[in-house]
C-alpha positions in Angstrom: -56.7 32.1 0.0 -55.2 33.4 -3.2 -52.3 34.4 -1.6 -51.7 31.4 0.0 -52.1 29.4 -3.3 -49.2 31.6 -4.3 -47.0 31.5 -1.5 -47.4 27.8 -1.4 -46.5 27.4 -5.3 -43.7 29.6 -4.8 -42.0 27.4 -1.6 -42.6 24.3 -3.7 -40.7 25.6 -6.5 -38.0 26.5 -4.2 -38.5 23.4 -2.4 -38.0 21.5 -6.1 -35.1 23.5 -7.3 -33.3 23.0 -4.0 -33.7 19.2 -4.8 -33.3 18.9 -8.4 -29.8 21.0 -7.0 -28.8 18.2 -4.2 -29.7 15.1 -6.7 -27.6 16.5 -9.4 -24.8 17.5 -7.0 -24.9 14.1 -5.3 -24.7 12.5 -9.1 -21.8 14.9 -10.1 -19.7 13.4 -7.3 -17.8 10.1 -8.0 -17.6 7.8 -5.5 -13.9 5.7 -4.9 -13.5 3.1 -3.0 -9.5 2.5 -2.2 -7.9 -0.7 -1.0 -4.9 -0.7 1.4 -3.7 -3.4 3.6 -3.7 -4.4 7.7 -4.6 -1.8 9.6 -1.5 -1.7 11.3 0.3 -0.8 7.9 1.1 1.9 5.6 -0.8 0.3 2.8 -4.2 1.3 4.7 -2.8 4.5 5.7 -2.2 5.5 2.0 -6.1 4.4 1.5 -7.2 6.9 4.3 -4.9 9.5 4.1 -5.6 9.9 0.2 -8.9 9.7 0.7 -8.6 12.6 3.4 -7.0 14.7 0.9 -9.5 13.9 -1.5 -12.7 14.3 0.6 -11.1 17.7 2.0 -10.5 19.6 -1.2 -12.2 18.4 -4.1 -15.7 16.7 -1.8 -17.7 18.7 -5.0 -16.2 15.9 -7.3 -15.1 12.8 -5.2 -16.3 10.4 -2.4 -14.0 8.4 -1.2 -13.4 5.7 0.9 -10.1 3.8 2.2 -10.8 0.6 3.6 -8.4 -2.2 5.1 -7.8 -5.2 2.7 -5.7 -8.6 2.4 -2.6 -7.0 0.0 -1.4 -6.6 -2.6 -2.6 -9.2 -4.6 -6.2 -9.3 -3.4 -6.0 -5.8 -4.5 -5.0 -6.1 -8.1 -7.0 -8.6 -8.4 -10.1 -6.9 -6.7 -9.4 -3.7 -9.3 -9.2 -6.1 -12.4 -12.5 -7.4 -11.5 -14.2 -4.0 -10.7 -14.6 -4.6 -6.7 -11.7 -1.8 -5.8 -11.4 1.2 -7.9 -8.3 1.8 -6.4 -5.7 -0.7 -4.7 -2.5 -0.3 -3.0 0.5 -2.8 -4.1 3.5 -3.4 -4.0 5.9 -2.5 -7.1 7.2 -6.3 -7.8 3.6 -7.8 -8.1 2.4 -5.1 -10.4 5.5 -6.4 -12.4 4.3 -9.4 -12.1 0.8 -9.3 -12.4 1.1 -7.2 -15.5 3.7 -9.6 -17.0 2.1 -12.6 -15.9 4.3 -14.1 -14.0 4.1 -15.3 -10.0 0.7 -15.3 -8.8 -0.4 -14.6 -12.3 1.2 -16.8 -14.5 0.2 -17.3 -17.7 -3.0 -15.0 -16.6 -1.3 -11.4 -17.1 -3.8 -8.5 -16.0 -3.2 -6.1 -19.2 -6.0 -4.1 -18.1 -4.2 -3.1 -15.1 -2.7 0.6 -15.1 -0.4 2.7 -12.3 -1.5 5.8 -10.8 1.5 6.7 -9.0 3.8 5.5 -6.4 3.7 6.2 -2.6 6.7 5.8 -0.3 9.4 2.9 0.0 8.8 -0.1 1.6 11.0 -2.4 3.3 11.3 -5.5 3.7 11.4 -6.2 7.5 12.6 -9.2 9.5 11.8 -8.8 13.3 13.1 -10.9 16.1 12.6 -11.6 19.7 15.9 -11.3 21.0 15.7 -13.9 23.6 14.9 -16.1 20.1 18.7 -16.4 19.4 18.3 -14.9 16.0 20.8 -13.1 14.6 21.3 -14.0 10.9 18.6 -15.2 8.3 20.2 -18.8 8.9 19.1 -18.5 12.5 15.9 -18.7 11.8 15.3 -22.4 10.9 13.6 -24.3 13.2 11.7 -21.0 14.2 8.3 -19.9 14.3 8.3 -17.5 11.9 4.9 -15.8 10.1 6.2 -14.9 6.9 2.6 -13.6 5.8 -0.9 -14.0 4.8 -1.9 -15.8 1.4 -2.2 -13.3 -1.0 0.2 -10.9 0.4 3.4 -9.0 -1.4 5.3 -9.9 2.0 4.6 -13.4 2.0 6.3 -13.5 -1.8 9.2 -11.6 -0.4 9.5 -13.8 2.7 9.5 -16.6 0.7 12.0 -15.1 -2.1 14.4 -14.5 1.0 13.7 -18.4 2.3 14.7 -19.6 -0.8 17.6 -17.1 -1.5 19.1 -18.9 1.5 18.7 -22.0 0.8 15.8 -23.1 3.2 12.3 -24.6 2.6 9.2 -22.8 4.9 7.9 -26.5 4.9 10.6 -28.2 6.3 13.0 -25.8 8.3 10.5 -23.5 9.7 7.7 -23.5 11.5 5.5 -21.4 8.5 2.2 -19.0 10.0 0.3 -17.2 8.2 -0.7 -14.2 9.8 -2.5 -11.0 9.1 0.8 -8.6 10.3 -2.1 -7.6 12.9 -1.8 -10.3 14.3 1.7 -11.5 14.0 3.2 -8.4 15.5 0.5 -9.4 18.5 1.9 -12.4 18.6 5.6 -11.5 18.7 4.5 -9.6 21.9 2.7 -12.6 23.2 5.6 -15.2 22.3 3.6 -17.3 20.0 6.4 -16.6 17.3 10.1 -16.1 17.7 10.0 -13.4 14.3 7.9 -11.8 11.2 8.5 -11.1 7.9 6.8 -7.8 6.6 7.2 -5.1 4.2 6.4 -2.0 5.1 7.4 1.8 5.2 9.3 3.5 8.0 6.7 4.6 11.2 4.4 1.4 10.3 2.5 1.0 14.0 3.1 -2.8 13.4 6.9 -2.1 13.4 6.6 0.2 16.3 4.3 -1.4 18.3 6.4 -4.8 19.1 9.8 -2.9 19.3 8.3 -1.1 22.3 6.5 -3.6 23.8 9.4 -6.7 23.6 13.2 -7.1 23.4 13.0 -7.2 19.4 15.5 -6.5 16.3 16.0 -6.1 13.0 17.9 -8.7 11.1 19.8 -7.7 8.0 18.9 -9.4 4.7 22.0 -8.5 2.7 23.9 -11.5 1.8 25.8 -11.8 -1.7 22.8 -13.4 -3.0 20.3 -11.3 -1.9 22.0 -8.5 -3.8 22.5 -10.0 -6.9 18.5 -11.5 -7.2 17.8 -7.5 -6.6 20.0 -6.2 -9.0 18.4 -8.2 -11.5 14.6 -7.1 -10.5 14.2 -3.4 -11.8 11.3 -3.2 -9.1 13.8 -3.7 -6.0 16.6 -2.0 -4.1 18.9 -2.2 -1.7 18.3 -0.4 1.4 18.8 0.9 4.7 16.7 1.1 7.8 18.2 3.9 9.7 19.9 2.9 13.4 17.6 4.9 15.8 14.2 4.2 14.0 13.1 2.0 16.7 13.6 1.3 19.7 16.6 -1.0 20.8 18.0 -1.1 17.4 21.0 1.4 17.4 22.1 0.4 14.0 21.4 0.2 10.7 19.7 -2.1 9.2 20.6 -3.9 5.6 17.9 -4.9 3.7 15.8 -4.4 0.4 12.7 -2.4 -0.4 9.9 -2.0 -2.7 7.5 0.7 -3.9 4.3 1.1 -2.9 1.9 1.6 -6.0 -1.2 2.6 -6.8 -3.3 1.0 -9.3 -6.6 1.3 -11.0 -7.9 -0.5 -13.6 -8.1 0.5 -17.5 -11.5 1.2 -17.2 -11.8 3.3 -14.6 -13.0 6.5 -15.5 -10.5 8.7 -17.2 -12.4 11.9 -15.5 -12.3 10.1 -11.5 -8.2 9.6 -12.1 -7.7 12.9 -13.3 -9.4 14.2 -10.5 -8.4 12.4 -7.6 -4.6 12.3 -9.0 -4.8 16.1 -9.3 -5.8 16.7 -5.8 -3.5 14.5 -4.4 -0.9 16.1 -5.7 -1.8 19.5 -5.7 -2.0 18.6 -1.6 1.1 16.5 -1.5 2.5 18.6 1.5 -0.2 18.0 3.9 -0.2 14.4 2.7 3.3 14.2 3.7 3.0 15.6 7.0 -0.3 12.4 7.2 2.6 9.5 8.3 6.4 8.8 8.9 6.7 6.8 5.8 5.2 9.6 3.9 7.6 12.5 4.3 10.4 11.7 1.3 7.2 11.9 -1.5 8.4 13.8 -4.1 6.2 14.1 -7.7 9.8 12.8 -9.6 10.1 9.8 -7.4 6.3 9.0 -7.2 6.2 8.2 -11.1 9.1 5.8 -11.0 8.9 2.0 -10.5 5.3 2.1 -12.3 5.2 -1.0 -14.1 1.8 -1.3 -15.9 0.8 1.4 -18.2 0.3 4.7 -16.4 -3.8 5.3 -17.1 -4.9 8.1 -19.1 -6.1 10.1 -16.6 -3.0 9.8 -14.5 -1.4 11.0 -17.3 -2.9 14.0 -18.6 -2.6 15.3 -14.9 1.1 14.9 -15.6 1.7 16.1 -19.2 -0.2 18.9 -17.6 2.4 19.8 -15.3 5.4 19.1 -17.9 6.1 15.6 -16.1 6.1 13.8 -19.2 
């Protein structure tokens, strides 16, 4: 009896330690939750694919989570308000949301800080070729989906409407689309062409090039190049001839960065962490998606807008970055 009193007392202990040990592990680890975009785009394979890297190598510290979202503005503003910890955007709205300007005017989010940028993104304009599009111009009268509200591509698309001189109320036929379901419906004929910003490989690039007749249409006019030489978040560039199918030249056009933010009070201890792994892992990362295989640590802290947050940085004063 006496020995089973102590054999008892001595599995309970064990039995407690074992889980005082799992409650305090499970409270050591952070949980993230990161916003991306349509499924279909890069923006929700950053979420996953950093989250991967993160869950893989440093599961001790982090739990995170990548989840599809509505863009890049829902994001930033779903980070200012504490909902995301992380969100995906593009480089021209964290201009603008930090500056106050666009979707933000007169409401700048200064507690909005960069992490670091992803991969270039550009802008895309895809046509059914039995549409009769070949120039910008050619698209009036068209049903186009130039993007969801709340979207960086529905900014850009209407930037390039207005560039050249038409109104998406009057010379277009104006949807607005999840790019799920516009590049669904460029297959199905229910619009003639999309608007969409996105890094090379993007599935909703690749999906209607295979499926349809479609091209790329070059936004490179005279005035499109001088309203990006005057934003320090764009450039002018080139969608290499090959990339998809039936498109056998290059393609003019303009890109942005894609960014990740977090707010200024995220914890300075969950940045360091999760920018340290992702960076001490950035070759399998590349190797995650098409779009992701340029990364490089100089380019990925360039076109950050917003302050870089404290955690981010020490990570890269550690590394002789800054």
């Amino acid at each position: 009896m006496k020995d089973r009193k102590i054999r008892w007392l001595f599995f309970s202990g064990v039995l407690l330690t074992s889980l005082l040990a799992v409650t305090s592990q499970a409270r050591a680890r952070r949980d993230i939750l990161i916003g991306g975009g349509a499924v279909t785009g890069v923006y929700y394979q950053v979420a996953l694919q950093t989250c991967a890297i993160a869950n893989k190598y440093a599961a001790d510290a982090l739990n995170c989570v990548g989840r599809p979202a509505l863009g890049s503005v829902f994001n930033i503003n779903a980070v200012d308000r504490g909902l995301l910890d992380f969100g995906v955007c593009q480089s021209d709205r964290n201009y603008q949301a930090w500056n106050g300007e666009g979707e933000w005017q007169g409401k700048s989010k200064k507690n909005l800080r960069s992490v670091f940028s992803m991969h270039p993104e550009f802008l895309y304009l895809m046509v059914r070729k039995d549409a009769g599009i070949q120039s910008v111009m050619d698209l009036k009268g068209k049903r186009v989906n130039i993007g969801n509200p709340g979207s960086g591509q529905r900014g850009m698309a209407l930037d390039v409407l207005r560039i050249y001189g038409m109104d998406p109320d009057r010379d277009i036929q104006a949807e607005g689309m999840q790019q799920s379901e516009a590049s669904r419906a460029l297959i199905d004929k229910k619009v003639d062409a999309f608007f969409y910003s996105v890094g090379l490989g993007a599935s909703a690039i690749e999906e209607p090039a295979t499926s349809v007749s479609a091209d790329l249409i070059s936004i490179n006019s005279a005035e499109v190049k001088k309203f990006v030489a005057a934003k320090p978040y764009y450039v002018m560039a080139r969608i290499p001839a090959g990339s998809y199918k039936g498109v056998q030249r290059d393609t003019e056009t303009y890109a942005v960065k894609a960014t990740l933010v977090a707010s200024a009070g995220a914890s300075d201890e969950t940045v360091y962490a999760f920018t340290r792994v992702i960076f001490e892992h950035l070759e399998e990362l590349k190797k995650a998606h098409a779009a992701f295989r340029t990364l490089s640590p100089p380019d990925m802290l360039k076109g950050l807008t917003a302050p870089l947050h404290p955690g981010a940085a020490r990570y890269y004063r550690e590394r002789g970055w800054m």
